[in-house]
C-alpha positions as CSV (number, residue, x, y, z in Angstrom):
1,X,57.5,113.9,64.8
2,X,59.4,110.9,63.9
3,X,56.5,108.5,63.6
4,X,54.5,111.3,61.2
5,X,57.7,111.6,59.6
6,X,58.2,107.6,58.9
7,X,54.1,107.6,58.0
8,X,54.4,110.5,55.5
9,X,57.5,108.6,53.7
10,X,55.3,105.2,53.6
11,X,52.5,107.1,52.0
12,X,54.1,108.8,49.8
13,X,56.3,105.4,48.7
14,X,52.9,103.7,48.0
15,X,51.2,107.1,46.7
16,X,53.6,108.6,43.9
17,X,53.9,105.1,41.8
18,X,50.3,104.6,42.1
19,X,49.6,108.1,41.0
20,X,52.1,106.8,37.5
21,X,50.0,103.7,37.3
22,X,46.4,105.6,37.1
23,X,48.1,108.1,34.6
24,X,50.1,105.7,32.1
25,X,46.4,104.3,30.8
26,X,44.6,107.4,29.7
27,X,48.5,108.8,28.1
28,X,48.2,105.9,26.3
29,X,44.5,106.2,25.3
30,X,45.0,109.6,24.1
31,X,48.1,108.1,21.8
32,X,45.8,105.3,20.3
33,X,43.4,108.0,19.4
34,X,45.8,109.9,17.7
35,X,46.9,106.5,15.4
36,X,43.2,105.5,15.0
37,X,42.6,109.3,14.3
38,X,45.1,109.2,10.9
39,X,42.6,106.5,9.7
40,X,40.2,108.9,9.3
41,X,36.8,110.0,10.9
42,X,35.1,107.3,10.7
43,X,37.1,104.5,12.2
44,X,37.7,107.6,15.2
45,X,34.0,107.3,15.9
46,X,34.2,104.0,15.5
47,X,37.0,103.7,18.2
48,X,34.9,106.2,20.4
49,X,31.9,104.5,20.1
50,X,33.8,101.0,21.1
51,X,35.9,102.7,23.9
52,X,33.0,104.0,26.1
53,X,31.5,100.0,26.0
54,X,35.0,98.4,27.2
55,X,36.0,101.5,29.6
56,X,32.6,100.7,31.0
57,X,32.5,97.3,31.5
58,X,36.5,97.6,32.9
59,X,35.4,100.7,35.7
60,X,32.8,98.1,36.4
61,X,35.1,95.5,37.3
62,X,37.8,97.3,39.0
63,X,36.1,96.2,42.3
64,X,38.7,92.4,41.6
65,X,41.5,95.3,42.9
66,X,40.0,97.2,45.5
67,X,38.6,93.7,47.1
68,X,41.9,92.2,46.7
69,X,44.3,94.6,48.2
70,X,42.8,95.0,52.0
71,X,42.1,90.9,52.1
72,X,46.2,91.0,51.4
73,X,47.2,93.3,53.5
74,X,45.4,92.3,56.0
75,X,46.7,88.9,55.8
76,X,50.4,90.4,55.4
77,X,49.9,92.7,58.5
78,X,49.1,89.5,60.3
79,X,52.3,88.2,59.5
80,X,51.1,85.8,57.3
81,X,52.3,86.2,53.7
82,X,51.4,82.7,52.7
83,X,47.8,83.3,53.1
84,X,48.0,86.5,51.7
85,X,49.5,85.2,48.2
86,X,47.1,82.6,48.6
87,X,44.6,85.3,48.9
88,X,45.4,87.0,46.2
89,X,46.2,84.4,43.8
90,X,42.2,83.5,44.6
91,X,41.0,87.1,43.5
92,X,43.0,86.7,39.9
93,X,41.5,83.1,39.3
94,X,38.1,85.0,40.1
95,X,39.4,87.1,37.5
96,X,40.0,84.8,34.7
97,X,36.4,83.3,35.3
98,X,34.6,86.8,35.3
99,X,36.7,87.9,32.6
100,X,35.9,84.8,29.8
101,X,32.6,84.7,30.7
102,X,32.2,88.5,29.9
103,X,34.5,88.1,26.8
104,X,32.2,85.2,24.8
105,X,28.9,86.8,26.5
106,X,30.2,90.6,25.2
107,X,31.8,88.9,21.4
108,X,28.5,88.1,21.0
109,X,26.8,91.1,22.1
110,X,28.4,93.6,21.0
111,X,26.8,94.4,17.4
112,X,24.0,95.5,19.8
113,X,25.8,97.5,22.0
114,X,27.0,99.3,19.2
115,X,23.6,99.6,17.7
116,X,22.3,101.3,21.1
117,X,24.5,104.8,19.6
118,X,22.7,105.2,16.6
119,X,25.8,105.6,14.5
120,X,26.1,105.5,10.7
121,X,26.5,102.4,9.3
122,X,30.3,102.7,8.7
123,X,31.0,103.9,12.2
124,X,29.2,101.2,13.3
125,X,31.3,98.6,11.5
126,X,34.3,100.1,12.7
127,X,33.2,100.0,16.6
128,X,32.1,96.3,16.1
129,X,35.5,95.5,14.4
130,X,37.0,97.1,17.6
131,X,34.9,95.9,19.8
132,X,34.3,92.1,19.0
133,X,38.5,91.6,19.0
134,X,39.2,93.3,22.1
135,X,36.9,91.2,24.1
136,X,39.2,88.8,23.7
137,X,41.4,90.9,26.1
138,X,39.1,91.3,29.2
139,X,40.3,88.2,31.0
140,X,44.0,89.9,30.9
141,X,42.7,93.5,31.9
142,X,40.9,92.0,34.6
143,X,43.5,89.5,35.9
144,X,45.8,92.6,36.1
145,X,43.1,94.4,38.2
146,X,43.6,91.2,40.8
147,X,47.6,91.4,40.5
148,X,47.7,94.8,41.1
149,X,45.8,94.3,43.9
150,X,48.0,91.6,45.6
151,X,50.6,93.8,45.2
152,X,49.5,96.8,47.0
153,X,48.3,94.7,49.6
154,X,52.1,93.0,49.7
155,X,52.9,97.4,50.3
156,X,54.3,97.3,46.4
157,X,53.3,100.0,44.3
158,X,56.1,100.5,42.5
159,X,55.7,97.1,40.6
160,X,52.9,97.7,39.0
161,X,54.2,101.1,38.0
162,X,56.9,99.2,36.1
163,X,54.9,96.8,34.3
164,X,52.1,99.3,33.5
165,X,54.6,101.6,31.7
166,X,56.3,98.5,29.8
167,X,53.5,97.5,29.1
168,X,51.7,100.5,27.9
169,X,54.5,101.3,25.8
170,X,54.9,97.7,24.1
171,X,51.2,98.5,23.6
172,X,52.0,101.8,21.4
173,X,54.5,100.4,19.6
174,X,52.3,97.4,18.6
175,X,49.5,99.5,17.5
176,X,51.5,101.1,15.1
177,X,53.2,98.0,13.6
178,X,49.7,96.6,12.7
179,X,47.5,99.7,11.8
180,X,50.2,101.2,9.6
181,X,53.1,98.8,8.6
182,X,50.2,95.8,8.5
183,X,47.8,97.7,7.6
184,X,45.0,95.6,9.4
185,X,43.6,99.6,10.3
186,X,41.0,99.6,13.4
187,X,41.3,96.2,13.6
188,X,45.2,96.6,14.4
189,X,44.5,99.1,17.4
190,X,42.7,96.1,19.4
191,X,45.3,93.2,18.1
192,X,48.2,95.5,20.1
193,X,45.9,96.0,22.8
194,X,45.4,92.2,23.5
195,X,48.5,91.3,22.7
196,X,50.1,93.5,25.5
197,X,47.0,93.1,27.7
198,X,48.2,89.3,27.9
199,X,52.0,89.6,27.9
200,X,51.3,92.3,31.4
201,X,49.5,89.2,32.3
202,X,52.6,87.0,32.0
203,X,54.6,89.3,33.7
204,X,52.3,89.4,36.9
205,X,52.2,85.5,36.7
206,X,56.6,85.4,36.7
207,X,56.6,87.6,39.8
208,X,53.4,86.2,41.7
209,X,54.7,82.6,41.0
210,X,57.9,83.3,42.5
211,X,56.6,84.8,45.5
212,X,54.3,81.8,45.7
213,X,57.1,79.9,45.7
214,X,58.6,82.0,48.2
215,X,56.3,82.2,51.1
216,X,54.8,78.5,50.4
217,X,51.5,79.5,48.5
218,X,49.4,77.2,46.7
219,X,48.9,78.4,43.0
220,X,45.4,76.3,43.0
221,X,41.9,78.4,43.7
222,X,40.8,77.7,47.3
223,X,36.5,78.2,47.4
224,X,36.6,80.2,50.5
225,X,39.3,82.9,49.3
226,X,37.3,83.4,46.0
227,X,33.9,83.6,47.8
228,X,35.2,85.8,50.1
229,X,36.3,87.8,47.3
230,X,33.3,87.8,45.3
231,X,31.6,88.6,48.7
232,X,33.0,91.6,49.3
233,X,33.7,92.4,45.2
234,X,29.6,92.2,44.9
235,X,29.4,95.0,47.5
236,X,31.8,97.1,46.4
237,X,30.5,96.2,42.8
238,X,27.2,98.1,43.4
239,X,29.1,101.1,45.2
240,X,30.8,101.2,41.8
241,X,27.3,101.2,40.1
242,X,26.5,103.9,42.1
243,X,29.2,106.2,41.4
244,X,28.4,105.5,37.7
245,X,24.8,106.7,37.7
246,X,25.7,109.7,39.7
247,X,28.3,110.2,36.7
248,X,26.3,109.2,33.9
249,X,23.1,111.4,35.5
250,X,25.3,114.5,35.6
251,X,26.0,114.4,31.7
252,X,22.6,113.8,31.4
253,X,21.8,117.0,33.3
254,X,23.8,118.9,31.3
255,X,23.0,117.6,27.9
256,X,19.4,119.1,28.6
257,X,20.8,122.2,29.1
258,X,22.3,122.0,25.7
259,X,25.2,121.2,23.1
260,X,27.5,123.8,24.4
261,X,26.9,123.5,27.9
262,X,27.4,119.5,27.2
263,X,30.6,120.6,25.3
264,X,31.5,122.4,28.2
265,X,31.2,120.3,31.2
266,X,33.3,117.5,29.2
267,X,35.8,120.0,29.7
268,X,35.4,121.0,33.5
269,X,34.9,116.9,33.9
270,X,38.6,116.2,32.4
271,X,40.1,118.6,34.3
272,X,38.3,116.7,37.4
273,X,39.3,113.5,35.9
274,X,42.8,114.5,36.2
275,X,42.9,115.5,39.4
276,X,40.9,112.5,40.6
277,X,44.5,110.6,39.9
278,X,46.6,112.1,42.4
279,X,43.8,112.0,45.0
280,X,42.8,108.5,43.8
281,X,46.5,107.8,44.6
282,X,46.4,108.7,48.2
283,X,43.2,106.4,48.6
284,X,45.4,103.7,47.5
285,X,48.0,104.3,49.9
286,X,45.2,104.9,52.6
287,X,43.4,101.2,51.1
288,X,47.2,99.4,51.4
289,X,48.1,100.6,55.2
290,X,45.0,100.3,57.0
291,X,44.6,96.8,55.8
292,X,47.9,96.1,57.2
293,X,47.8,97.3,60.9
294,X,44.1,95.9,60.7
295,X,46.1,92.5,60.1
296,X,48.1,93.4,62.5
297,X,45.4,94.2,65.2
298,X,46.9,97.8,65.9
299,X,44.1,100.1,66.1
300,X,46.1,102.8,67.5
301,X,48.0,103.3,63.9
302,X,44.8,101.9,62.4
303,X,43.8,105.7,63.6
304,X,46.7,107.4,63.0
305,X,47.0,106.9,59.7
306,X,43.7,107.8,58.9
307,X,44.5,111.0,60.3
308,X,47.9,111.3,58.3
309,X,45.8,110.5,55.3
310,X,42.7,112.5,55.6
311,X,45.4,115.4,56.0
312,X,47.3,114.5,52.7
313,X,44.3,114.1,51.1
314,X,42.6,117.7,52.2
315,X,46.3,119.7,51.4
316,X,46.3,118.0,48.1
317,X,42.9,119.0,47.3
318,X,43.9,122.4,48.4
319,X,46.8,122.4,45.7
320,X,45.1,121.0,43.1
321,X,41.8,123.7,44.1
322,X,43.9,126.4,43.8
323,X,45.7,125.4,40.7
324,X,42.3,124.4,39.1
325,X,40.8,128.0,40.0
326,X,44.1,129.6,38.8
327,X,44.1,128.0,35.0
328,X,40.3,128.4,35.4
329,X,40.2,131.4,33.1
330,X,42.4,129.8,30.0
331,X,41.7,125.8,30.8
332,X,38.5,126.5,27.5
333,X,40.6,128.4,25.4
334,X,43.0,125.7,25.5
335,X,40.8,122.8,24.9
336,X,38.6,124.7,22.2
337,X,40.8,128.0,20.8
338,X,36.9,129.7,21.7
339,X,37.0,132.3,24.5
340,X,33.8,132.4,24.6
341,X,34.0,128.6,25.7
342,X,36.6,129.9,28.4
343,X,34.2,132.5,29.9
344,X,31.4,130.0,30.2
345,X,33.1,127.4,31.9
346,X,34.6,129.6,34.2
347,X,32.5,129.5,37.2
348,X,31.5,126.0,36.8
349,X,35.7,125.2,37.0
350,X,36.3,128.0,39.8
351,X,33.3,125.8,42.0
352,X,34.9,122.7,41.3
353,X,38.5,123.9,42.3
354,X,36.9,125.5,45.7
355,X,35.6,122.0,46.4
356,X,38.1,120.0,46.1
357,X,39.8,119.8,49.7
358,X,36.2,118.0,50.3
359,X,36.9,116.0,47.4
360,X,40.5,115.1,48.8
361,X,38.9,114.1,52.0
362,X,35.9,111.8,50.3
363,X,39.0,109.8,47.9
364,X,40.8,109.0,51.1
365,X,38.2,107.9,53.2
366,X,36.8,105.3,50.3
367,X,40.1,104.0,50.6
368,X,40.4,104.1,54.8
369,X,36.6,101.7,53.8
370,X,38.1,99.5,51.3
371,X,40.9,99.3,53.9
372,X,38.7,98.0,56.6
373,X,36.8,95.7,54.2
374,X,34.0,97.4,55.2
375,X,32.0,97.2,52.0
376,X,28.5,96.9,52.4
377,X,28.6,100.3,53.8
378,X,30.2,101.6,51.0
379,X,27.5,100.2,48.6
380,X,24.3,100.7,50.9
381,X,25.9,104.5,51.4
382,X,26.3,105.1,47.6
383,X,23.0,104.3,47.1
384,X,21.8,106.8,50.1
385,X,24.0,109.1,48.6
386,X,22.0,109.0,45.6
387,X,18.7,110.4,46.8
388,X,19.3,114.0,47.4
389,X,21.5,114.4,43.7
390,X,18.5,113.0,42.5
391,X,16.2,115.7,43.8
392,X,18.9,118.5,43.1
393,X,19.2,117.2,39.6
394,X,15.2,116.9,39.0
395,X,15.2,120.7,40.1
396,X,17.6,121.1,37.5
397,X,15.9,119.5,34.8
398,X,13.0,121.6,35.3
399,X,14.3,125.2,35.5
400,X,17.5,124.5,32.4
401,X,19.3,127.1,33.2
402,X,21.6,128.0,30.4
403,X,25.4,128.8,29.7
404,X,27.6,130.1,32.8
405,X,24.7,129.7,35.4
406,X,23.5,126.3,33.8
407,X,27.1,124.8,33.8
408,X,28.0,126.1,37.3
409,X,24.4,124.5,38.9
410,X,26.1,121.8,37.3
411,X,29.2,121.3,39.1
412,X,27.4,122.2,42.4
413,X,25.7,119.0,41.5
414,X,28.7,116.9,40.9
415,X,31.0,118.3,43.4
416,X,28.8,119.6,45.5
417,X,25.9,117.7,46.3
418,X,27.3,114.2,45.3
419,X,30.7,114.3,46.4
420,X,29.1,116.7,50.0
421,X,26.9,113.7,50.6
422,X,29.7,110.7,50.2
423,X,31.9,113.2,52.5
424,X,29.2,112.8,55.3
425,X,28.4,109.5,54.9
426,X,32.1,108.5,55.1
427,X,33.1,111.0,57.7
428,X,30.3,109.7,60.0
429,X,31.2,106.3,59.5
430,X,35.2,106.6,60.4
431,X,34.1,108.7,63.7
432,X,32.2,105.2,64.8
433,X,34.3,101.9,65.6
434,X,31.8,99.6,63.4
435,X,34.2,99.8,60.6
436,X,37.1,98.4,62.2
437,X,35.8,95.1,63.2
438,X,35.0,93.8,59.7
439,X,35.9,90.3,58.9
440,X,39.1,90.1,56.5
């Protein structure tokens, strides 16, 4: 009981800060809405338009994290904390390099990204305005990707917690200097965004250079730690691809089935959003610790805390299941003032909330992978996992079944078929030993 005791207080040290990291950004999105918002309608669209291009390209690249953290720990389970700064630093000079090459390649692009919505000519304008300056502030998002990375692989969570929310708030408070008291409008919005993307940036680089400085780290790029880290970032790149068409292909299947039933699952898929933090939190923890004992060649806790985890992950899918179908019959009302909205939701929420102890489970193990380095499975199984949400979804398209019924199929697609298959392609994979004997 001692040693679950010990386990269940590491987890949740490295769990609860991550879970205020993952929730400080979209608080903070939400807020910068609301300022853009008081411009008016059209630089809104404008911002919406130019939000779903950056948030894209950024969920795309979060891989320069996840590859990051298990090379660390690893390396820090080993004993060795100068290879594992090393390590890291490698994956945020990767970073930089990824980052400017997508910043001049998207400045350039983006009047036709923008042109691929078909907005009015004014809200297009607005999204370029957006979009064209906060290229400029890749490189820093993604370099903070890397950082975080090293940290939680150093078993710090809590760090990055600080410097999100300091940074997030420097970022609110800049925002509204130069949309309202400069007056510089949309434009404004991304000027804050960059300007506290890049002073996070300088945080990271004070406390990664003194722990360089501690444990004897060279600051320099060494070619093997950043192919190693584009190695395993390329796999986990395509897993990431994956998950996206799975995503993307579910709003298409319910965009067929109409504008309220789109309406409607953007609701049922921010409540999921939502809960994906605190379970996204646990994979974290899962991602941090397994790396570690793997460093430390210790398969027996290697096990054990897969175990611990898978059961943290399952009871808080039961908590958030139950609290999802609880609010089910209120969670439209709230977002729309329609009851009608409410009722037609309410199956399609009451499914997802059943479903997500298998959800819990699924979050974890991605993490236990990542852990393990064990990457190319992740990717080859995302695309496996593919095939049959294809087929449920081409079944789907054909018979469009409307309101309730068409919104509950749905969510039996999302968290059913998609998330069912990644459960049994991950759960069979943890019951082998193949995963553990990865390269780190």
């Amino acid at each position: 009981m001692t040693a679950q005791r010990t386990l269940n207080r590491q987890i949740l040290w490295l769990a609860l800060p991550a879970f205020g990291s993952l929730v400080v950004e979209p608080i903070f999105l939400a807020l910068d809405s609301a300022m853009v918002g008081h411009l008016g309608v059209t630089p809104l669209a404008g911002l919406g338009i130019a939000s779903s291009i950056l948030q894209t390209l950024v969920g795309l690249m979060v891989f320069l994290a996840y590859s990051t953290t298990p090379a660390v720990a690893r390396l820090h389970g080993a004993g060795d904390d100068a290879r594992a700064v090393a390590r890291g630093i490698d994956g945020m000079w990767l970073a930089l390099g990824i980052g400017g090459v997508l910043a001049v390649a998207g400045y350039f692009l983006s009047p036709w990204a923008v042109s691929l919505f078909g907005a009015s000519a004014a809200v297009s304008e607005q999204a370029e305005i957006y979009l064209e300056l906060s290229m400029w502030g890749l490189p820093a998002m993604l370099v903070i990707f890397a950082a975080t990375g090293l940290l939680r692989g150093l078993q710090n969570t809590i760090t990055p917690l600080w410097i999100a929310g300091i940074g997030f708030a420097a970022n609110a408070l800049l925002n509204w200097v130069f949309i309202y008291v400069a007056g510089w409008g949309i434009a404004g919005s991304a000027a804050g965004t960059i300007a506290a993307q890049w002073g996070m940036v300088a945080a990271y680089v004070v406390i990664i250079a003194a722990l360089a400085r501690r444990h004897g780290s060279s600051g320099q790029p060494s070619r093997a730690g950043v192919r190693g880290t584009a190695t395993t970032g390329g796999w986990l790149l395509l897993r990431t691809i994956a998950l996206r068409a799975g995503l993307l292909l579910t709003v298409a299947g319910a965009t067929a089935l109409g504008t309220d039933e789109l309406a409607g699952w953007q609701i049922v898929f921010t409540i999921g959003s939502m809960a994906a933090f605190a379970l996204d939190a646990l994979a974290i923890a899962a991602q941090a610790l397994i790396g570690k004992h793997l460093g430390g060649g210790d398969e027996a806790s290697v096990r054990y805390v897969l175990s611990r985890t898978v059961a943290w992950g399952a009871m808080a899918g039961v908590v958030i299941g139950v609290l999802i179908a609880g609010l089910s019959p209120v969670v439209g009302v709230a977002f729309t003032g329609d009851w009608g909205m409410s009722w037609m939701i309410l199956p399609a929420l009451i499914i997802m909330g059943v479903l997500q102890p298998i959800a819990g489970i699924v979050y974890v193990l991605d993490g236990v992978l990542m852990g393990a380095n064990d990457s190319r499975y992740l990717a080859l199984a995302g695309l496996v996992n593919l095939v049959p949400f294809l087929a449920y979804l081409a079944v789907l398209f054909m018979t469009r079944p409307g309101g309730s019924w068409g919104l509950l199929w749905v969510s039996v697609a999302f968290y059913g078929v998609l998330m069912g298959m990644r459960w049994w392609t991950l759960a069979r994979r943890v019951r082998g030993s193949a995963w553990l004997t990865n390269a780190g």
